[in-house]
N, C-alpha and C positions, 0 to 999 in steps of 0.2 A: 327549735327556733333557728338555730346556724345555720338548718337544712333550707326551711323556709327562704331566711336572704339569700344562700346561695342559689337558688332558684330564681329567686326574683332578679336578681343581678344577671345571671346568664340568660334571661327573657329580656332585659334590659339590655345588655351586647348585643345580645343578635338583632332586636329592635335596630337599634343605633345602626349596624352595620348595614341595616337594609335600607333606612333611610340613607345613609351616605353615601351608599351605592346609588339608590335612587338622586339622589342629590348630582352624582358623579355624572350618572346616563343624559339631566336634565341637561346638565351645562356641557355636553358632547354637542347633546344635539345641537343648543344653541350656536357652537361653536365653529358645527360642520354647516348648519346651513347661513349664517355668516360667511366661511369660508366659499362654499359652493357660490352665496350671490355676487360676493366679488369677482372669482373668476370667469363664472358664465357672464358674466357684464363686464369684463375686463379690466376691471380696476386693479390701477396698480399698487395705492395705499391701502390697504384694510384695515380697521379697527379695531380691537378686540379688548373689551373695557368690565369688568364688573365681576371680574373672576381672576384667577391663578389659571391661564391656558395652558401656563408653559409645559405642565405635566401631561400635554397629551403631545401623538405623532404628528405634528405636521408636515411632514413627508408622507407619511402612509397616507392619512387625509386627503391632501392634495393629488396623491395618485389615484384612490380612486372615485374621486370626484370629475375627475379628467377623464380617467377609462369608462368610465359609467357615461359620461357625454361628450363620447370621441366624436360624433360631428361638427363637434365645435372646429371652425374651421383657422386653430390656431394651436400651439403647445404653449408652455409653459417653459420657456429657458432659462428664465435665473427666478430663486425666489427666495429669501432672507426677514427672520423674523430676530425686531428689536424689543425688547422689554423694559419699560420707561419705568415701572413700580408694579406690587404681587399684583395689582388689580386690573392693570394699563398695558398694552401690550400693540405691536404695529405686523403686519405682513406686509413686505416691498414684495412685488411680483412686477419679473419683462414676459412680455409675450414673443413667440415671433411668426406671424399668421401665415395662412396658407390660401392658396387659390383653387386645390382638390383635394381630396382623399381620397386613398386607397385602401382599402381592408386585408388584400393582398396582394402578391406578384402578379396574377391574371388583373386585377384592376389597377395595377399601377401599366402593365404594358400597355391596356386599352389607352391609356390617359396621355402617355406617352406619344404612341402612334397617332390619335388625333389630332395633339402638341405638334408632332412632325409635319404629318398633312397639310395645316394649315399654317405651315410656317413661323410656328410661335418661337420668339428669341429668346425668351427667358420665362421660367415658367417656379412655382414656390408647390412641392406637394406633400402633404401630408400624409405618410402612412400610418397606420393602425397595425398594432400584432406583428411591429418589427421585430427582427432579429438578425442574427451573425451571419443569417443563410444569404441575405441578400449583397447580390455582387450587380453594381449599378452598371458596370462596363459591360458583362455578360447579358445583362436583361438589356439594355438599350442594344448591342450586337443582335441578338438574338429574335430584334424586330421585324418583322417581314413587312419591308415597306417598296414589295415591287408592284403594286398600284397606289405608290406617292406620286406626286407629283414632284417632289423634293428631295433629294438626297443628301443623307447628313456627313457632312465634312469633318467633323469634330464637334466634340464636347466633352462640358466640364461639370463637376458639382460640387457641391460643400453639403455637410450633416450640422441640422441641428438636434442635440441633443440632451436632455436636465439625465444626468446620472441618475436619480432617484425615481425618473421615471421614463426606464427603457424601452416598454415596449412602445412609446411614442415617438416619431421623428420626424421632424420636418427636413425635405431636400429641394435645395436651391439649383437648378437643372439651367445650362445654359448653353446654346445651340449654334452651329455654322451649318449653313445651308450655301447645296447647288440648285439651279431651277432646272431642272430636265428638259422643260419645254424651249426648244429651240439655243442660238447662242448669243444671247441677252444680256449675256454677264461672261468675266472671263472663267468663273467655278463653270457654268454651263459648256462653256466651250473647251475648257479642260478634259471635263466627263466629256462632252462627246466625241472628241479628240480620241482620248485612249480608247472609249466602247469602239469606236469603229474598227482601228488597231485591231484590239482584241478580238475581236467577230472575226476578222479578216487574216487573223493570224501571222499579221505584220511580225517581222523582226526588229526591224525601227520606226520607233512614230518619233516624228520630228513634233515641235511644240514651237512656236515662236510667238511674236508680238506681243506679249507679255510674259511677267515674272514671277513661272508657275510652281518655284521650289517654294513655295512659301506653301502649296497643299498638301495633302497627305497621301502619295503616291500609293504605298501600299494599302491602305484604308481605300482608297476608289477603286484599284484590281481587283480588290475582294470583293467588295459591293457589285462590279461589275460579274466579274467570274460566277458570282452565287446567286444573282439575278440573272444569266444565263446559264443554267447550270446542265442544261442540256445542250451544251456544246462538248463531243467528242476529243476533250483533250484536257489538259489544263495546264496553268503557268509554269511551267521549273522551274525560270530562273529569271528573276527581273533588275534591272543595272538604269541610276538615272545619274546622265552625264550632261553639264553644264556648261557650254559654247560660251556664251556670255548672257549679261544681263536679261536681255529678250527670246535670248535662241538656245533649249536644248533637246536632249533626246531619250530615248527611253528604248531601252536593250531590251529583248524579251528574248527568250526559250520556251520552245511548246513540247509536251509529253503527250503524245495522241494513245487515241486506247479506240477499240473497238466495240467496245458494249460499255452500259452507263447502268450502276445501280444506284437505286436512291437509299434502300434499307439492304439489311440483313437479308430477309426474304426473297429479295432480288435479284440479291448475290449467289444465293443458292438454288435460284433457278435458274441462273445465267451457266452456274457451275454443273450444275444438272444436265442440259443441255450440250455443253460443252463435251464433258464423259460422253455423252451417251453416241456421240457422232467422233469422238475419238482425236476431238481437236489436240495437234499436243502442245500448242503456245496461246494464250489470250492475254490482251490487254485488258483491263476493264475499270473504267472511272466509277468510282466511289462516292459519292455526295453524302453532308453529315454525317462523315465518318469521325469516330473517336475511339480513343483507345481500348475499349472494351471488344473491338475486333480480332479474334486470338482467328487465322486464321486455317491452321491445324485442327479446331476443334470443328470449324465449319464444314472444311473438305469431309473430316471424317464423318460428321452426322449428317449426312448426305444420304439418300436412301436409294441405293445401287440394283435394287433385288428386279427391277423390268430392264435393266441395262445389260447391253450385248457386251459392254469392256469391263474388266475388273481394273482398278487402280491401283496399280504395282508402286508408286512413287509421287511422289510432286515438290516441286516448290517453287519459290515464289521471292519479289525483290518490288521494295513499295518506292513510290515516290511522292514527293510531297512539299511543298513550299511553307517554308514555319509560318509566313504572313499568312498565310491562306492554311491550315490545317486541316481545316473539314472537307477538305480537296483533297483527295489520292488518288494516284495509277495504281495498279497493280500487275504486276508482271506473272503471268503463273503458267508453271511449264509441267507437262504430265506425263507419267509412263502409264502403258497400258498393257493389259494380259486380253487376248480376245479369246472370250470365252467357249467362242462354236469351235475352238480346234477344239475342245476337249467334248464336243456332244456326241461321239460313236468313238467311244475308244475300243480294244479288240476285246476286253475281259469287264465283265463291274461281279466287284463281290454283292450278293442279295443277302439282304436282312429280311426278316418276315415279320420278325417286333420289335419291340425297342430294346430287348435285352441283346440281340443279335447287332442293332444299330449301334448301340453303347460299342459293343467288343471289337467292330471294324474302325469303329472312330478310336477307342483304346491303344487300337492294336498299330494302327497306320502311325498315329501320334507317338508313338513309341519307338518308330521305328524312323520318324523326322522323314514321311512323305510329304510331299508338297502338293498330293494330287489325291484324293479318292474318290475311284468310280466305283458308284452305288445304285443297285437297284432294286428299289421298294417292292415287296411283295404280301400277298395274304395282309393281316391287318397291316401293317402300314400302307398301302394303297388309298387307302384315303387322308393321309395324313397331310399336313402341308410342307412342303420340302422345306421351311423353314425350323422345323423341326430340329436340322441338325446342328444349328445354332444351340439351342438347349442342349444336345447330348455333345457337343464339345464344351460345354459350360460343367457339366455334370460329371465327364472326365477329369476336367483340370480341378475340380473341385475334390476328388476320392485322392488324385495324384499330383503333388507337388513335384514329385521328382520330372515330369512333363511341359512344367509351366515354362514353356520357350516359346509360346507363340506371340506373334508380332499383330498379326490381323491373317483374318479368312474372308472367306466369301463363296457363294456356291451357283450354279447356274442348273437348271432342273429346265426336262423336255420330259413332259409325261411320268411314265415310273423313275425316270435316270437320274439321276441326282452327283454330280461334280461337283465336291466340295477343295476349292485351294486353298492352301497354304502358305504363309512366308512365316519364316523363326525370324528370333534375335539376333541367328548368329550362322558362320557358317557350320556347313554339315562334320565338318570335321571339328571344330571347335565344340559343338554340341555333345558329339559323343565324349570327350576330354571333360567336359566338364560335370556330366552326368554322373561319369564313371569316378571323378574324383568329390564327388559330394558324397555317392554310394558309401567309396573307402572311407571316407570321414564319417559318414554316419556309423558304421560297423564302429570306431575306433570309439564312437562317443558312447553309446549305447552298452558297450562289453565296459566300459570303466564307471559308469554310473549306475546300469543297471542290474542290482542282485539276484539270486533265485529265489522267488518266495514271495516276493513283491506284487503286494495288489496292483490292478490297473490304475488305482489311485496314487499309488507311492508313485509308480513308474510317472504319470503325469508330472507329477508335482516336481519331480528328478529330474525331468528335462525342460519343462517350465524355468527351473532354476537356472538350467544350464546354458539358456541360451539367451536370457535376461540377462546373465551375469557376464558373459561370453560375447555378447554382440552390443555395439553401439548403433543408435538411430542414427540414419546418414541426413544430419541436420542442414550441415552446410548447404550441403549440394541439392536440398528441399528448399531452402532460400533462396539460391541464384538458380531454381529450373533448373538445372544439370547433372539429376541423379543420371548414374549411370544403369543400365540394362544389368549390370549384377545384382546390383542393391535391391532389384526387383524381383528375385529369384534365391534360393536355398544357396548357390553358391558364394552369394553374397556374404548370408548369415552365418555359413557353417567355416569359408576357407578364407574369406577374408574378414570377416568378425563383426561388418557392416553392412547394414541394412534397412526398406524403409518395409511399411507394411507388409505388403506381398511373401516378399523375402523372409520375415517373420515365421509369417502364418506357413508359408511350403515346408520350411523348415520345422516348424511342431508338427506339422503333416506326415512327413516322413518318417520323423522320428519315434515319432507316438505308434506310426502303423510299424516300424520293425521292430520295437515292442511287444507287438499283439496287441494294441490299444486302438478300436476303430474308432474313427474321427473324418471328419472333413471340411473343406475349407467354406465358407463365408463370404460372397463376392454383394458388397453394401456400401452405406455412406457412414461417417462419422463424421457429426458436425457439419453435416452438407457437403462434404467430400470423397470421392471414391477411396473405401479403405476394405482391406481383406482381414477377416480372425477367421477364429476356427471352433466347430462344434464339436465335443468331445461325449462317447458315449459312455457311461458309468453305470454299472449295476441295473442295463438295462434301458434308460434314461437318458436323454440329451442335454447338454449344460456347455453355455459359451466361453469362451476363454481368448481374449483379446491380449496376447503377449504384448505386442506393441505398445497398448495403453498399461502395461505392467510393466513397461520399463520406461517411464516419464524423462522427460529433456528438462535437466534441472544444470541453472547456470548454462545452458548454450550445450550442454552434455558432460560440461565439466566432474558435476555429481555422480556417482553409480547410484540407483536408487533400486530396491526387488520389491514391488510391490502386489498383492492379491488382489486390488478392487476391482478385478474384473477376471474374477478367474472360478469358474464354474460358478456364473449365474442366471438366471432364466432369463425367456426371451420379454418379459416386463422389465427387468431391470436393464436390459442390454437397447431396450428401443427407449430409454431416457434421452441418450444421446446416437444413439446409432440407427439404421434403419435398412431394411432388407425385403425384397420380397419372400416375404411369410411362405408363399406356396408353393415355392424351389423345394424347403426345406424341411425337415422332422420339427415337430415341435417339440420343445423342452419342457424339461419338469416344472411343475409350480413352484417349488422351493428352491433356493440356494443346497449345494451339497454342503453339507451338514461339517465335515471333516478339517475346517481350516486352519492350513499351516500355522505357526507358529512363524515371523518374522525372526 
């Protein structure tokens, strides 16, 4: 019988709860479309009578009643709910309406731009799917209004905004205009005042019969400059000086250039050109330039390989007016190698295959030539002389003790092949330092490593040692100014500091007077150029990124010896790392099995 009621009671609860569930959904909905017909009809009193409302969101509600009928051509800026008794209940809503919508930045600049055209002084717009990204002073700049009729002298704006519901916002945009057409006005006769100037390359434009500091000098150069942007020069330096009321004048400086690029692309065809005819100084004006122009990286990925000059040198000195940014000169001055001296020299060592090509490139490399003449025989004869790209890729990869090259470059005439050279460093300094990384590796190798010692121990022994032994050159990765050691084994081994490169020569070296063969790793980490090493064991290939084994904790302040990246496959190493796969041996499926003990 007990069993029986408590059964009937618990069909009884759950009953009840479904009904007051239901009960709950009936008087939502009542509540939301109540809500919904005030707001879509604007009312700013609403009612809400015959229920306990107060236990639902009215914030959440009203958001997405709103986002649901964002064409409504108004927001919601204040809204306040009073409750008279549990049954009786009031919503206050302000609106504050709008005369467009935008959905996004592409529809808010159209809205804009027709705003400008036709002259509108004040304008109310509603965006949709706002957010933090939007910068109103960049998007209204950013307008291309050189088939206006109008040019904008300034403006202003205010946000409206209900905290509760972000992604909506209304902005109140309001406008000064010049007319271009003719000088009608004294804004019109300002603008064409200084365009002419400017055109003409005036050093002083005089300004008089009215009092023209009241406009925005630097804002009309700009406009003027970037709506002629192919004019062969641009502002340095601009100075406005005040006579008196009615009469003043306007100082200019002109920075001339001789080529004009508009993009990247441009730049590097101008620079292309330029090598290839041996110019050694060029101007060249920059349009929509911005900081993302690293101009070292551009020179060097330039593709030289039909070019009669090698680039021994360059640099370069920008100029630039803050008002105006997206405007720069560039000054760029070039040294040049001409490559037809070296197309009949008296001797070329012949290779006949790649194992022969390897040993001349080995050998010269070793011996810090700046020059080898080669020529291709039996199979290499059809190969492409680009080839020796790879087998100087393939050397500094078996031999860290080598890695002092700065940049190469090669010139081929049928079988001949002229491959140059520049180091880091000079020729006497080179050998000094070679020979003292050598001595230091002997000293490291005879105090760590025993007799009897697998290739694994010996790994693990100097994994340790140069983890422990060397710090990552953090600093000088922050401010751009590692130095050419830190990229090299002398770095790691004689001064204790090092960034990747410097690392990986170093376990190179050390592992190979060892007896432990290995080679280095030339990839990205994290979308960055970074060098490890493959290490061979019991047959098998296995990667070992020392660098990411010895972590920058606190700024370097920590030592840290870590294994997460020390003999693991080529799946675990391309999580974060990447290389090309067909340089290289592939590695085992498994992690090696044997791991230290921290």
């Amino acid at each position: 019988m007990k069993k029986k009621v408590l059964i009937l009671l618990l069909i009884f609860t759950c009953l009840l709860n479904i009904n007051i569930s239901a009960a709950s959904n009936t008087y939502y909905n009542k509540y939301y479309n109540i809500l919904k017909d005030g707001l879509l009809h604007k009312k700013t009193t609403i009612r809400l009578s015959g229920y306990d409302y107060s236990k639902f969101d009215l914030n959440g509600t009203v958001k997405g009643i709103m986002t649901k009928y964002k064409n409504a051509k108004y927001i919601v800026s204040e809204i306040r709910y009073v409750k008279k008794s549990r049954t009786l209940s009031y919503v206050y809503v302000k609106y504050k309406p709008a005369g467009y919508i935008a959905n996004n930045k592409t529809e808010l600049e159209s809205i804009l731009l027709n705003l400008i055209r036709t002259k509108t002084p004040t304008a109310s717009i509603k965006i949709n799917n706002y957010n933090s990204s939007y910068n109103f002073k960049d998007i209204v700049h950013s307008i291309d209004l050189s088939n206006s009729r109008y040019f904008l002298n300034g403006f202003s704006y205010k946000l409206y905004q209900l905290k509760t519901i972000p992604n909506q916002v209304i902005v109140d945009f309001s406008f000064k205009y010049i007319d271009l057409y003719g000088y009608k006005t004294p804004e019109a006769k300002y603008y064409n005042i200084l365009k002419d100037g400017l055109l003409h390359k005036k050093t002083t434009i005089r300004l008089s019969g009215y009092d023209y500091s009241k406009f925005d000098l630097n804002g009309t150069v700009k406009g003027i400059m970037t709506k002629y942007k192919n004019a062969k020069y641009i502002v340095s330096e601009i100075r406005y000086v005040k006579k008196s009321r009615t009469l003043s004048y306007v100082y200019v400086k002109y920075k001339p250039a001789g080529y004009i690029a508009n993009n990247k692309t441009e730049l590097e065809s101008i620079l292309l050109n330029l090598i290839r005819t041996k110019t050694p100084t060029a101007s060249i004006k920059i349009n929509n330039y911005n900081s993302s122009y690293n101009f070292k990286d551009i020179v060097h990925s330039i593709d030289l390989s039909s070019s009669r000059y090698f680039l021994n040198g360059f640099s370069y000195k920008l100029y630039q007016l803050k008002t105006i940014p997206n405007q720069v000169i560039v000054d760029f001055s070039f040294k040049y190698v001409d490559l037809y001296e070296y197309k009949n020299p008296e001797a070329r060592q012949i290779a006949k295959n790649k194992e022969e090509l390897y040993a001349v490139i080995k050998d010269a490399i070793y011996n810090f030539k700046d020059r080898i003449d080669i020529k291709f025989s039996d199979t290499l004869l059809y190969e492409n002389p680009g080839i020796v790209f790879d087998y100087i890729g393939k050397v500094l990869e078996d031999n860290g003790e080598l890695y002092y090259l700065q940049s190469y470059g090669y010139l081929s005439l049928g079988p001949n092949v002229t491959v140059l050279i520049k180091y880091t460093f000079p020729l006497d300094v080179l050998f000094y330092k070679r020979k003292a990384v050598e001595d230091r590796a002997k000293e490291i190798i005879g105090s760590i490593i025993k007799e009897g010692m697998s290739d694994y121990e010996k790994e693990i022994a100097i994994h340790d040692y140069i983890v422990n032994n060397t710090k990552y050159d953090y600093q000088n990765v922050l401010s751009d100014t590692v130095p050419a050691d830190s990229h090299n084994a002398y770095g790691a081994l004689i001064k204790g500091i090092a960034v990747c490169d410097g690392y990986a020569t170093a376990f190179n070296i050390l592992l190979k007077m060892a007896g432990v063969e290995n080679k280095m790793v030339f990839g990205y980490a994290n979308g960055i150029p970074h060098t490890w090493n493959l290490v061979k064991l019991d047959g098998q290939w296995y990667h070992v990124d020392v660098t990411f084994d010895d972590p920058v904790v606190n700024g370097g302040a920590i030592d840290v010896l870590s294994y997460r990246y020390f003999n693991i496959t080529d799946n675990q190493i391309l999580l974060d790392h990447s290389f090309d796969r067909s340089k290289y041996p592939v590695s085992a499926t498994i992690p090696y099995t044997k791991i230290p003990s921290k």
